[in-house]
C-alpha atoms as one frame of an Amber mdcrd trajectory, in Angstrom:
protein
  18.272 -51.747 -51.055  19.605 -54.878 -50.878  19.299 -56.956 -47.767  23.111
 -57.706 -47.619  24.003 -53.709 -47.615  21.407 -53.118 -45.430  22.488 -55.758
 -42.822  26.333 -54.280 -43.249  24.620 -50.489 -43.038  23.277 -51.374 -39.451
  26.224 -53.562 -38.034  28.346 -50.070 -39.405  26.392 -47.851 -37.868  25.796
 -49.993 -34.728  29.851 -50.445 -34.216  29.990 -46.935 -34.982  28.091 -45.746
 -32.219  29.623 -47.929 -29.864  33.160 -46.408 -30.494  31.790 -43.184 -29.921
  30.085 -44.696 -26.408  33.800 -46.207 -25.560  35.979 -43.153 -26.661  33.409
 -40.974 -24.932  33.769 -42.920 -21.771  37.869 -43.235 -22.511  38.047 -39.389
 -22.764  36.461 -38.703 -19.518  38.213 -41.507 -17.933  41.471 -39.546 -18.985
  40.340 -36.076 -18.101  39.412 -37.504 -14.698  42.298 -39.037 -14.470  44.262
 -36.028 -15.662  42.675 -33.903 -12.589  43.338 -36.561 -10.157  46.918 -36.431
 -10.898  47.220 -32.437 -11.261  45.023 -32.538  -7.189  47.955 -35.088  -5.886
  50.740 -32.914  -7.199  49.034 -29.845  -5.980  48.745 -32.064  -2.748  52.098
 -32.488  -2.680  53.350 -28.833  -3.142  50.954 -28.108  -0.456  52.513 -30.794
   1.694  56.349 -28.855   0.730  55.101 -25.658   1.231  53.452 -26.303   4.826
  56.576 -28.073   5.898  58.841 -25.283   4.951  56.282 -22.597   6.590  56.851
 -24.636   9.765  60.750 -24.861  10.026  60.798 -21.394   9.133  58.063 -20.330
  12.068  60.081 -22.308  14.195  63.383 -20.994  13.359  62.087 -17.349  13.752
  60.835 -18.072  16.947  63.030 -19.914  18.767  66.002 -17.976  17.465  64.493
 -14.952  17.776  65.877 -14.073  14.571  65.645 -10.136  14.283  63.752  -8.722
  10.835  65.404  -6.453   8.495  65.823  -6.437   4.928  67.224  -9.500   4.610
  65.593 -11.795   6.888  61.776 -10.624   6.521  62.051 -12.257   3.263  62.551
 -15.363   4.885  59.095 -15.295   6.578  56.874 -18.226   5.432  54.243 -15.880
   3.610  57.919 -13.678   1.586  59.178 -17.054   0.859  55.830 -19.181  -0.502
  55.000 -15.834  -3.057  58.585 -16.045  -3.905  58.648 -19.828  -4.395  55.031
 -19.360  -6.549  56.770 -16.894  -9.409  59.492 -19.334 -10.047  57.574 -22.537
  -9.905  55.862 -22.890 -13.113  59.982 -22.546 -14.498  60.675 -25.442 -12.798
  57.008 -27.495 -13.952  55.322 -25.899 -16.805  52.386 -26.791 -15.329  51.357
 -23.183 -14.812  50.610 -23.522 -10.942  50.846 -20.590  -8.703  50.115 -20.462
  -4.895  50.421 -18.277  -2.168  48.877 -18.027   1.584  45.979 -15.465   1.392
  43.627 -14.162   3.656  41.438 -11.440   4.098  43.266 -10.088   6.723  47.109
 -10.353   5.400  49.943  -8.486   7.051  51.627  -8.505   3.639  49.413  -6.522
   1.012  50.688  -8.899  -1.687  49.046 -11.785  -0.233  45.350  -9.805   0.300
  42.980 -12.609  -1.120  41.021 -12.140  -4.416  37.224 -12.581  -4.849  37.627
 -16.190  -5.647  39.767 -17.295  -2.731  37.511 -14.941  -0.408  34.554 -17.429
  -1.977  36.839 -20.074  -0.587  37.302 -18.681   3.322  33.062 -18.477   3.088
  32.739 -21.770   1.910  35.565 -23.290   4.828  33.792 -21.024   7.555  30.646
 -22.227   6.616  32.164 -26.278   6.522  34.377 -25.971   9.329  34.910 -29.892
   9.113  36.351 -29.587   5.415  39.708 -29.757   4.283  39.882 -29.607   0.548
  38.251 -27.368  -1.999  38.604 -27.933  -5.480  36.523 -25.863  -8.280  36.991
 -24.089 -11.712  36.583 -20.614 -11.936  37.070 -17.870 -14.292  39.629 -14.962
 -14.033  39.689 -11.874 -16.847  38.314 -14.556 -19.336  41.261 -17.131 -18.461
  39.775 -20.651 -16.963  41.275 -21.969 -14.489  41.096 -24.315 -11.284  41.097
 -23.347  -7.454  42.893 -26.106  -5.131  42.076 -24.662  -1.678  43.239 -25.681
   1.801  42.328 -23.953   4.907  44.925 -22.372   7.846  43.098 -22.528  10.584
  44.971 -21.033  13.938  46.786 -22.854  16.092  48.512 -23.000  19.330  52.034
 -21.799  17.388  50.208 -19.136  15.480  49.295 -17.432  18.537  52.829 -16.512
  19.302  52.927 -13.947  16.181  49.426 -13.648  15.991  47.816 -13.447  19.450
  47.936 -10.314  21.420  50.333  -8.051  20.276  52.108  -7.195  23.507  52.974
 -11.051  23.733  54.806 -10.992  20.271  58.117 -11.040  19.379  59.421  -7.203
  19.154  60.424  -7.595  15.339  56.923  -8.993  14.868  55.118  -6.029  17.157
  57.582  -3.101  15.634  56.708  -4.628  12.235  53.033  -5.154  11.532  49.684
  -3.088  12.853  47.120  -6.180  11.844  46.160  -9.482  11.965  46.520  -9.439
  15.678  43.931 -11.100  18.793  43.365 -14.706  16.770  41.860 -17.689  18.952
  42.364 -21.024  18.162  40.143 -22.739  15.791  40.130 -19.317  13.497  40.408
 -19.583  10.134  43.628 -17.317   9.653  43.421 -17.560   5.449  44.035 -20.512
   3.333  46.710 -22.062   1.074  45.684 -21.364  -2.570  47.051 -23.030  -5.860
  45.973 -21.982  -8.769  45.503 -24.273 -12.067  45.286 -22.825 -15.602  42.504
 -25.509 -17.319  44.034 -25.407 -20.729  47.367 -26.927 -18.999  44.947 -29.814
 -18.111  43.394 -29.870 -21.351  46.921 -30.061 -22.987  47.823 -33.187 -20.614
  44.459 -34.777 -21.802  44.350 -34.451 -25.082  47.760 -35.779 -25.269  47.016
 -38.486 -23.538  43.764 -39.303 -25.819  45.388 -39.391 -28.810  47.876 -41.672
 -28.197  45.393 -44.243 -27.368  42.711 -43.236 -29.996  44.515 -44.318 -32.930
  44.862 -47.613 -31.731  41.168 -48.362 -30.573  40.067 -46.934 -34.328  42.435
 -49.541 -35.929  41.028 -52.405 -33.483  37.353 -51.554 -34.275  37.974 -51.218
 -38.022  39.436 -55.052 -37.691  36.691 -56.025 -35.669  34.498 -54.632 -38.172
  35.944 -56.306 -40.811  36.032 -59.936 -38.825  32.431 -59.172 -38.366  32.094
 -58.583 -42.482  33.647 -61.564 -43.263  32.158 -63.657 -40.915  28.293 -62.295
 -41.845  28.567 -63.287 -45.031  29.528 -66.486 -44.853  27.144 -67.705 -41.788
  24.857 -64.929 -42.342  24.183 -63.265 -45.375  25.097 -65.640 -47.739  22.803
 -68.414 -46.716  19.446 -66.031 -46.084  20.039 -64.630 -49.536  19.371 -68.489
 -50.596  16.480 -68.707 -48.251  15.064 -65.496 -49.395  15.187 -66.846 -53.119
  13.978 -70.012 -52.061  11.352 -68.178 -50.335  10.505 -65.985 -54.018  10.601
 -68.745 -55.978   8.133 -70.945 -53.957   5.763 -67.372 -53.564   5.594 -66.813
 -57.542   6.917 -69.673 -59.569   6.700 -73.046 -58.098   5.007 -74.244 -54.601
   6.965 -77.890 -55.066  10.087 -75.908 -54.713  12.093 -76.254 -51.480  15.144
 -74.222 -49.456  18.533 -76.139 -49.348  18.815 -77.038 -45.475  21.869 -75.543
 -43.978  23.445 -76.311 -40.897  23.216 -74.002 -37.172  20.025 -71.757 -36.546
  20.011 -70.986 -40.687  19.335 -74.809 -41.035  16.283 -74.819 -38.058  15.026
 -71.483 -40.027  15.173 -73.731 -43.220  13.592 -76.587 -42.193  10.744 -74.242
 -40.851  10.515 -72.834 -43.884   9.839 -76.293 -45.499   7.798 -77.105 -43.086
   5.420 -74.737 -43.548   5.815 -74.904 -47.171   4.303 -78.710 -46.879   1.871
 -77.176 -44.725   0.501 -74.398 -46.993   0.061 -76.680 -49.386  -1.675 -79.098
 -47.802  -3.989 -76.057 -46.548  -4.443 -75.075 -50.247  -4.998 -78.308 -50.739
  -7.806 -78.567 -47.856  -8.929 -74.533 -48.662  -9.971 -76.285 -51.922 -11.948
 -79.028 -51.201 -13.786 -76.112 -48.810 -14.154 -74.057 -51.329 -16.164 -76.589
 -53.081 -17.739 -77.707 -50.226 -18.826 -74.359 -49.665 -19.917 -73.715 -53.052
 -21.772 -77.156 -52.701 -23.084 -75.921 -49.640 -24.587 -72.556 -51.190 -26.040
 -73.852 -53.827 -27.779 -76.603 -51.123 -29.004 -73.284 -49.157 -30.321 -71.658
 -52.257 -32.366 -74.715 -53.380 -33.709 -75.130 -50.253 -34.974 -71.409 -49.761
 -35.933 -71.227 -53.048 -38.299 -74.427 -51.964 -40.356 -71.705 -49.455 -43.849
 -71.320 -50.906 -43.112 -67.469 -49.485 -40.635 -64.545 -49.685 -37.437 -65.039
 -47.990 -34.746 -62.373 -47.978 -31.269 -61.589 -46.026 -30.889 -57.592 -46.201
 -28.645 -55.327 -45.879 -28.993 -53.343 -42.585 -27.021 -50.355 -43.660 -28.223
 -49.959 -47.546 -31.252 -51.344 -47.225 -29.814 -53.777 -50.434 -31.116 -57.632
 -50.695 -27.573 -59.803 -50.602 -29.599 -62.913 -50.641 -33.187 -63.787 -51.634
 -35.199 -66.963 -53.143 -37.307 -67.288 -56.257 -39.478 -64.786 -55.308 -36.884
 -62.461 -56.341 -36.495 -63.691 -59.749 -38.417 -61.107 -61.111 -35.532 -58.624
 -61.149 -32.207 -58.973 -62.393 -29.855 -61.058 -59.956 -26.900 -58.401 -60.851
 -28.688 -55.629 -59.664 -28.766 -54.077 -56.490 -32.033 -53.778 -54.787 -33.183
 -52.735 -51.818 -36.121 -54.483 -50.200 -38.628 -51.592 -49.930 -37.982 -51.200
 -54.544 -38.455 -55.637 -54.029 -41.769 -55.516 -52.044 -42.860 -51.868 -52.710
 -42.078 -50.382 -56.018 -40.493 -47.599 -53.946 -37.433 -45.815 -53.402 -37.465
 -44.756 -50.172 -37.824 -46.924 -46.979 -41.101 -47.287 -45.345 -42.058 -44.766
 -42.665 -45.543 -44.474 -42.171 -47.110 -45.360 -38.840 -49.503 -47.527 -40.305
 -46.277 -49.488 -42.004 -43.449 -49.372 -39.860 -40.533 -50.314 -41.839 -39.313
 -54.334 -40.130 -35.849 -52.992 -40.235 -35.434 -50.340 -38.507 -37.469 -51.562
 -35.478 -35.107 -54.649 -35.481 -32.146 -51.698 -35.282 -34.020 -50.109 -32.646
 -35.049 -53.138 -30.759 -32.336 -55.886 -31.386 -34.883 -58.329 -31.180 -37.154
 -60.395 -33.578 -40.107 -58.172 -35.046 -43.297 -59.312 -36.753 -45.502 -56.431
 -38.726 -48.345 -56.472 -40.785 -47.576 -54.609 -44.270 -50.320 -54.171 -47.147
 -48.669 -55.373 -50.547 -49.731 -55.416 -54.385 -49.994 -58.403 -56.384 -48.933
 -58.389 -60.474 -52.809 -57.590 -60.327 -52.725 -54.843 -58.713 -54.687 -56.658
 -55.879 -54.013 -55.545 -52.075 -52.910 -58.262 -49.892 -52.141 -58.384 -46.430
 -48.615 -59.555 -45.819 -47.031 -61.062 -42.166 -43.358 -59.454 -42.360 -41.238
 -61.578 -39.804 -37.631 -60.054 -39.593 -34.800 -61.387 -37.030 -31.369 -59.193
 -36.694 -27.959 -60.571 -37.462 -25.391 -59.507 -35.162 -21.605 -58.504 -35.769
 -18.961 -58.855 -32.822 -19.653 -55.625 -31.209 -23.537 -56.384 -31.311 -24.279
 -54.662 -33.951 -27.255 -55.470 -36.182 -25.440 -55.653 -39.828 -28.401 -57.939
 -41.414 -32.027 -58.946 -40.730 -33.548 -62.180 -42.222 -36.779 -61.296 -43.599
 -39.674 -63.747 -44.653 -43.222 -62.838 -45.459 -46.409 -64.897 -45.355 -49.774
 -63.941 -47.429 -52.477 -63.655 -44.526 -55.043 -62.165 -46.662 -57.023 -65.606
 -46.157 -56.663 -65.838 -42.554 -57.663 -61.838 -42.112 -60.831 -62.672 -43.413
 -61.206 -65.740 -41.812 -60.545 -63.813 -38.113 -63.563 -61.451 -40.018 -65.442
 -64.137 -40.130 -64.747 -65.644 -37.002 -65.239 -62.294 -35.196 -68.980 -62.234
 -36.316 -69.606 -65.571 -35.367 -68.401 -64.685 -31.854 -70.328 -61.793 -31.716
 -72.887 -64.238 -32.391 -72.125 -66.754 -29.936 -71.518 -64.301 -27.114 -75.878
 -62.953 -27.838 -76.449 -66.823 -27.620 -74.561 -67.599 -24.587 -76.146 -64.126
 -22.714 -79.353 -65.612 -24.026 -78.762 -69.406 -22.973 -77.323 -68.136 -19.263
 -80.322 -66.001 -19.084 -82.050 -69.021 -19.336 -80.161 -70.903 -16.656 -80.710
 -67.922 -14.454 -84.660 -68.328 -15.097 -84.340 -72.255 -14.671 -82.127 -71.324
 -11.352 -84.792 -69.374 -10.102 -87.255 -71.849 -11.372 -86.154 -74.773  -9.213
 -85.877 -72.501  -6.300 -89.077 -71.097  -6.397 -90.617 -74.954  -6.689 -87.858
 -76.649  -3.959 -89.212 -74.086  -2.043 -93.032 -74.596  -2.570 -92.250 -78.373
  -2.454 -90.564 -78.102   0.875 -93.537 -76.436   2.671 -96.034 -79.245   2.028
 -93.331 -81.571   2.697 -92.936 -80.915   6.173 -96.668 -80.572   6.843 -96.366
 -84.242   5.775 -94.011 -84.907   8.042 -95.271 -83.171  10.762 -98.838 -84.909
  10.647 -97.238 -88.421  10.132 -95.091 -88.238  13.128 -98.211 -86.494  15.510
-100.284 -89.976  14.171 -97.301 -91.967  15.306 -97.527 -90.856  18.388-101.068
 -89.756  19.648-102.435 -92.665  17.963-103.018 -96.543  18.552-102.202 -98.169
  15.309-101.932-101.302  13.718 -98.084-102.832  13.351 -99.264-102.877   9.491
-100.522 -99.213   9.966 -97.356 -97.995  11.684 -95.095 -99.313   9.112 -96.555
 -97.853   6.345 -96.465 -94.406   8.680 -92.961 -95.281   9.337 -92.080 -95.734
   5.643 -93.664 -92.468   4.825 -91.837 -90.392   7.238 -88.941 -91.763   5.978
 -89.686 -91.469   2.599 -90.237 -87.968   3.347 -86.688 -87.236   4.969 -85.172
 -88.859   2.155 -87.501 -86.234   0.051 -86.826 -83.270   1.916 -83.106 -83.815
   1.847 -82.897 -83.910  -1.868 -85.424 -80.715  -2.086 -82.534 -78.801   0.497
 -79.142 -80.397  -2.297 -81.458 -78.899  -4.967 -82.353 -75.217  -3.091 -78.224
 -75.168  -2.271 -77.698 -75.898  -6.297 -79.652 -73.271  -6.997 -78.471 -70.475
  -4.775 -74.984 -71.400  -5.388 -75.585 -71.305  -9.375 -77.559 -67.816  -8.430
 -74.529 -66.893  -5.921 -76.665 -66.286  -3.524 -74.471 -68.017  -0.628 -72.093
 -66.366   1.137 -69.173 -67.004   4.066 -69.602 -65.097   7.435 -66.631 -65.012
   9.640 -68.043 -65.530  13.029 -66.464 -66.847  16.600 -67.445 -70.236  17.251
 -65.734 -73.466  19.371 -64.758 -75.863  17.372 -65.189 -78.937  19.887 -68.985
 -77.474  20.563 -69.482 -78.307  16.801 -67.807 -81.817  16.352 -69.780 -82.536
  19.767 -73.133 -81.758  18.316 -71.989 -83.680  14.926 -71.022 -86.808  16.903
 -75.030 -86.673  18.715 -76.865 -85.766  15.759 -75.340 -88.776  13.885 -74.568
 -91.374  16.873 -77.969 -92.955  17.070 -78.325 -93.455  13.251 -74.729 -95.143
  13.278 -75.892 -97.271  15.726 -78.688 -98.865  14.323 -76.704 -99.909  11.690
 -74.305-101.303  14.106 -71.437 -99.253  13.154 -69.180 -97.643  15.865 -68.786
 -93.335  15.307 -65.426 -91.877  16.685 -64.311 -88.344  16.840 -60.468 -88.049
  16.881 -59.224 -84.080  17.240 -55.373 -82.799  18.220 -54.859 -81.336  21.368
 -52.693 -78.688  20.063 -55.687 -76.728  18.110 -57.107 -73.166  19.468 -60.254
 -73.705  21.446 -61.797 -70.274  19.413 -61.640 -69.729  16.171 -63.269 -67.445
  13.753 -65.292 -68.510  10.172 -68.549 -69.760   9.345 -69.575 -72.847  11.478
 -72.706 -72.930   9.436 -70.990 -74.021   6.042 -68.159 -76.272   7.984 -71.030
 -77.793   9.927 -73.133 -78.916   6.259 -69.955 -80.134   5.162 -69.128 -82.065
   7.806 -73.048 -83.606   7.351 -72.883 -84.261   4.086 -69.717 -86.004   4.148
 -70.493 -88.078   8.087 -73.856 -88.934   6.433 -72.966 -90.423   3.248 -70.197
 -92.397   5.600 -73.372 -93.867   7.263 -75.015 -94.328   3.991 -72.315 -96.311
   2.234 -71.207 -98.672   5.354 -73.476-101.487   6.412 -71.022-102.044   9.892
 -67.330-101.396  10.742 -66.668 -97.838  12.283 -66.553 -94.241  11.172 -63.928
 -91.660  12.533 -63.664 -88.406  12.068 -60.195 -86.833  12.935 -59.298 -83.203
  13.427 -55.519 -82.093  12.819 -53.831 -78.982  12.465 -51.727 -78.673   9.975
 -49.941 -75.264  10.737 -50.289 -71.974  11.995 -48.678 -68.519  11.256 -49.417
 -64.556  11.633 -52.960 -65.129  13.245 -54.562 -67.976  11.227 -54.555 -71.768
  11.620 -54.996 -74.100   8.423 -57.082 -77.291   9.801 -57.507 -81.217   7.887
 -60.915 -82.748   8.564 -60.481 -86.785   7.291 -63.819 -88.742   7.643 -62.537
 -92.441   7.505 -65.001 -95.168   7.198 -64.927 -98.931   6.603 -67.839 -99.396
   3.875 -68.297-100.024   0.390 -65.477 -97.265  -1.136 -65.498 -95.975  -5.019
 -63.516 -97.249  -8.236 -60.538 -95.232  -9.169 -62.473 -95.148 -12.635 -65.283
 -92.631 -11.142 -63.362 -90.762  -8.568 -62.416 -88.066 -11.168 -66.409 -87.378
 -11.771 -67.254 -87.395  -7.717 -67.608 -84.413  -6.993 -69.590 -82.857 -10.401
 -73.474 -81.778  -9.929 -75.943 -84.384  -9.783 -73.630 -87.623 -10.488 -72.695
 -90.392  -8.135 -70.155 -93.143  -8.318 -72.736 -95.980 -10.065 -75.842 -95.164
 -10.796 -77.286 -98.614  -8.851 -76.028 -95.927  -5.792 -78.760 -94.204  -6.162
 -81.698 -97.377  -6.318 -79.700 -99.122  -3.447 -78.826 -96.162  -0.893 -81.248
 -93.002  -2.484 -80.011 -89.725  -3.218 -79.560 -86.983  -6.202 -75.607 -87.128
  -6.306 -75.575 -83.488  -5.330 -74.227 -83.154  -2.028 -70.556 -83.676  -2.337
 -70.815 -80.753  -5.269 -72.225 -79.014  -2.514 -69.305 -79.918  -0.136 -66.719
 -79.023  -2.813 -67.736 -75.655  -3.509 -68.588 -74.662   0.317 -64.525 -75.606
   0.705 -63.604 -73.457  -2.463 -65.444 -70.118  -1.240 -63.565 -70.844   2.208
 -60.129 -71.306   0.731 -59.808 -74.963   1.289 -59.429 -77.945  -1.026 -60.974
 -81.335  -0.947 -60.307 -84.778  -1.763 -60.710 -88.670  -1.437 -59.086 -91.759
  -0.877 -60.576 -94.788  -1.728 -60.182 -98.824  -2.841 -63.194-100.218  -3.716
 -64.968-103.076  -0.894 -62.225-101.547   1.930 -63.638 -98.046   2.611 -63.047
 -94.490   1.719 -61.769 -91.340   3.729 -63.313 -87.924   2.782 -60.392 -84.913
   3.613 -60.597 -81.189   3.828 -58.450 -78.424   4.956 -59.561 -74.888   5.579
 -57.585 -71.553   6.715 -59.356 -70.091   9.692 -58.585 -67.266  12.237 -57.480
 -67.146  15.522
C-alpha cells in the first residue's frame, strides 16, 4: 500500500472516530438537556398545581363551603385528577399527575407500586425534596417526577382528629384522619412517557448533525489538501531519494525542502556523507583486519608447537597453526580427530579431556596427554588450555597449545635416581657428622679433665710455693695459657651438643638484677686491669621475677661482655637492660653491650656470627680464640625466641644487642 493512501487511511479513520467521540458527547449533551427541560416544566406544573391546591384549601375552609355534588369536585385532590386527563391536550407532552398516597380518601388517587417506592424512599430521606427516576409500567417506559406532601399546620384542619373537622369533611370521609405534623401525607406525582423525551431528542440531534458531518467532511478535505502539499508530496521525494541512494547510487542526494521536511532532509544527507565515509573507514578496517589475520597466522604458525582455538560446544578447531596442515583447511575437525585419530572426546581418567575441565572449572587447565607420532611413537604431551568467555560468562572457546615433554619426563627419571642417590649419600655423610659430633665431644671432654688438673697444680705452686720472678711468670703464663685452652675446649663441647641437639631451654624463676650483679663481679676485675671502666645500665620499669633459663642468658651475656673486654684496650663497657614491651603475661627484653674498642668492617659483619670464623683472622694471633662463641650466642637466642645483632664502625667500637620473650 502506498504510503500516501496509507497516511490518508489513518487521518480518515482518525477524524472518523473523533466525530463519533463529539456526536456521542453532543447526543448526551442533548438528552441531558432534553430531561433538564422536561424536570423544570414538570417543576413548574408542580408549582401551578400546589398553588391552586392552596386557594382551594383555603377557600373551603374559611368559607365553609358545604360539599355536594357540585362542590366536592372542587376539592384540590377532584380538581388535580381532573386537570391531569386534560393536560397532555393542552401539551402533548404526555404528562399526567395526581396527589397519591397510600392512605387516599378518594380511591382514584390510591398510589401505585411505583409511587408507593417513592413514599419509602421520602420516609427513609426525610430531608429530600425531589425524586426523579425511570421506571417501567405494562412494558411502557416512562419517568417518575416525585415531590413529597408532608403535613402541615393547615392540613390538620381536614386531616387531624375527626371531631375537629369541618362537618362536610367528617359526614364525608371515614380515613385519613389523626395526622401530626411532619407526616408524610402522600406525594405529588407526574408521570413522563420516555419516548416523548426521546422524540424531543432526536429532533433536536438531527438538526445539528447534518451540519457537524458537512464541517468535518471540509475539515477533512482542508486536511487532504494541505497533506499533500507539505506532507506527502515532499516524503514521497525523500523516500525515493532515500531508494535510490540504498540500491543505485550512494553519491545521490535528497532535494532540501524548507520547514521540519527540510531539517529531515538535511539529516538525511547528513548521514548519507556519513555512511559513506564509514564505508569508506569499514574498508580500510577490513583490510586492516585482513592484514591483521594474516599477521596472527604467521606468527602462530612461527610456534615450534601445536596451537589451537576450539570450539567449546562442537568440539571443532576454528583456528590452528601449521601443525594442522596435515588435514584439509575446509574441513571441520574437532581436536580429539586433530590430536587423537578419534571420534569421540576424551574421557578416560587417566586423560581427562582439557576442555571440559576448563567448562567445569572456568579457569586455566594444564594436563598431561600421551600422543602418537607419524611413527607410531608414544610421546608425552603438556596440554595447556585457557577458556574464552562470552558476555554472560560463558566459556564459548578454549585456546589450546601443547608442548612435547617426552625429553624432560625422562630427564625428571633421571633426576629422580640421582636424588635417590644423593639422599643415601647425604644419610651417609650426616652419619658421619654425627660420628665426628660425637668424636669431638668425647675428646673436648677427655681434654678438659687433664686440663684442669693443670690448672689446678699450677695455681697450688703459685701459691704454697717460693718461686723465682722468672719461675712465676712462666707459672703465670701457663695458667693462662690454660684458661685460654679450656675456654676453647667448652665453644667446642657447646658446638658439639648443639650440632647433636643435645641442649635444651628450661623455664625456671630467677631475678634478673641477681644475674647482671654477678655478671658485673665476675668481669669487673678483668676490666680493670685493662683500665677500662664496666657499667651496668637496666630500666626501672622491668619485673623483678621472671621466668626462663638464666643459665643460657647468663653464657650469652659472657660470651658477648668477654669478647667486649677482649677487643678494647681502654674506654668503657656498658651493658644496658630495656624493656621493650609487655602483654598477656610475658615481657620481651633488649640486652645492648656497648663498648669503645676496636669494632668490625661492614665487609665481615655478614659472616660474624657463622661457626668457627672471626672478623680477621690476625683476631685470632692478636686476642686468641676459635671464632665460635658468638655462633654459640646466636643459636642460644634462636632456641629462646630472640634475635641478635650488631652495630659497628671500625676503630670507634661495637654494641652487641639481643631481645628475648620471657614470662612474668
Amino acid at each position: 500500500m502506498h504510503i500516501q493512501t496509507k497516511l490518508l487511511l489513518v487521518i480518515g479513520m482518525s477524524l472518523f472516530f473523533i466525530f463519533m467521540g463529539v456526536e456521542l458527547v453532543h447526543y448526551r449533551n442533548v438528552k441531558q438537556e432534553i430531561q433538564n427541560n422536561l424536570q423544570e416544566q414538570a417543576e413548574k406544573v408542580r408549582s401551578l398545581l400546589m398553588a391552586y391546591r392552596h386557594v382551594q384549601q383555603k377557600v373551603f375552609l374559611e368559607k365553609n363551603v358545604p360539599l355536594n355534588d357540585v362542590t366536592i369536585n372542587f376539592l384540590p385532590a377532584y380538581a388535580i385528577g381532573r386537570i391531569s386527563e386534560n393536560y397532555p391536550d393542552w401539551d402533548g407532552s404526555g404528562f399526567s399527575f395526581n396527589n397519591v398516597s397510600d392512605k387516599p380518601r378518594n380511591p382514584a388517587n390510591m398510589a401505585d407500586k411505583i409511587e408507593l417506592e417513592a413514599m419509602d424512599y421520602f420516609r427513609a430521606n426525610p430531608n429530600k425534596e425531589l425524586l426523579f427516576k425511570p421506571f417501567t409500567d405494562a412494558g411502557e417506559h416512562y419517568y417518575l417526577y416525585a415531590r413529597p406532601i408532608w403535613i402541615k399546620q393547615i392540613c390538620l384542619k381536614c386531616h387531624s382528629k375527626r371531631e375537629d373537622a369541618p362537618e362536610t369533611i367528617r359526614n364525608l370521609y371515614d380515613n385519613a384522619w389523626d395526622y401530626k405534623i411532619g407526616e408524610l401525607r402522600g406525594i405529588l406525582s407526574i408521570k413522563l412517557p420516555t419516548n416523548t423525551i426521546n422524540k424531543r431528542v432526536w429532533y433536536s440531534f438531527k438538526q445539528d448533525i447534518v451540519i457537524q458531518l458537512l464541517g468535518f467532511i471540509t475539515i477533512f478535505i482542508l486536511i487532504l489538501i494541505l497533506i499533500r502539499r507539505n506532507v506527502t508530496q515532499p516524503l514521497t521525494k525523500l523516500a525515493d531519494s532515500i531508494q535510490t541512494f540504498a540500491y543505485k547510487d550512494h553519491t545521490h542526494r535528497a532535494i532540501e525542502f524548507d520547514g521540519e521536511f527540510g531539517t529531515l532532509s538535511k539529516a538525511f544527507n547528513n548521514m548519507a556523507n556519513e555512511i559513506v565515509a564509514q564505508q569508506e573507514i569499514l574498508k580500510n578496517e577490513v583490510a586492516a583486519r585482513k592484514k591483521e589475520q594474516e599477521f596472527l597466522q604467521n606468527v602462530i604458525d612461527s610456534l615450534n608447537h601445536p596451537f589451537y582455538v576450539i570450539n567449546a560446544n562442537n568440539y571443532q578447531v576454528e583456528l590452528a597453526n601449521l601443525f594442522m596442515h596435515k588435514f584439509d583447511p575446509k574441513t571441520h575437525i574437532t581436536c580429539h580427530k586433530l590430536t587423537h585419530y578419534k571420534d569421540t572426546p576424551c574421557d578416560d581418567k587417566r586423560t581427562p579431556c582439557p576442555l571440559m575441565e576448563v567448562k567445569k572449572t572456568k579457569k586455566p587447565v594444564i594436563l598431561e596427554h600421551i600422543h602418537n607420532d607419524k611413527n607410531g611413537n608414544t610421546r608425552n604431551i603438556e596440554i595447556h588450555g585457557f577458556p574464552i568467555f562470552d558476555n554472560q560468562n560463558n566459556v564459548i572457546k578454549m585456546i589450546e597449545y601443547s608442548l612435547d615433554i617426552t625429553k624432560r619426563k625422562a630427564n625428571e627419571e633421571a633426576l629422580l635416581k640421582s636424588e635417590k642417590h644423593l639422599s643415601v649419600a647425604l644419610e651417609k655423610a650426616e652419619t658421619a657428622n654425627k660420628a665426628k659430633s660425637q668424636f669431638l665431644a668425647n675428646m673436648t671432654h677427655e681434654l678438659r679433665t687433664p686440663m684442669i688438673a693443670i690448672m689446678g697444680y699450677t695455681e697450688l705452686l703459685l701459691e704454697d710455693t717460693e718461686l723465682t720472678e722468672e719461675q712465676e711468670y712462666y707459672l703465670r703464663s701457663v695458667v693462662n695459657s690454660s684458661k685460654k685452652l679450656l675456654s676453647i675446649i667448652n665453644d667446642i663441647l657447646d658446638i658439639s651438643a648443639i650440632e647433636t641437639k643435645k641442649i635444651y631451654i628450661k623455664s625456671i624463676d630467677f631475678q634478673l638484677e641477681q644475674l647482671l650483679d654477678n655478671i658485673f663481679e665476675l668481669f669487673n676485675k678483668d676490666a680493670e686491669k685493662k683500665g677500662i671502666k664496666l657499667k651496668l645500665a637496666t630500666d626501672d620499669n622491668i619485673p623483678r621475677n621472671l621466668v626462663g633459663d638464666p643459665l643460657r642468658i647468663r653464657q650469652v651475656l659472657i660470651n658477648l661482655v668477654n669478647n667486649a673486654i677482649k677487643f678494647s684496650k681502654g674506654g668503657e663497657i656498658t651493658i644496658y637492660t630495656k624493656m621493650s614491651k609487655i602483654k598477656l603475661g610475658q615481657v620481651t627484653l633488649r640486652f645492648s653491650i656497648q663498648d669503645t674498642g676496636i669494632g668490625i668492617s661492614t665487609d665481615t659483619m655478614p659472616y660474624l656470627f657463622d661457626t668457627f670464623n672471626q672478623a680477621d683472622n690476625s683476631y685470632t694471633r692478636e686476642f686468641g680464640g676459635a671464632g665460635s662463641g658468638l655462633a654459640i650466642c646466636k643459636y642460644l637466642i634462636d632456641m629462646m625466641g630472640g634475635y641478635i645483632w650488631v652495630n659497628s664502625e671500625l676503630g670507634k667500637g661495637s654494641t652487641f644487642n639481643f631481645t628475648i620473650t620471657l614470662s612474668i
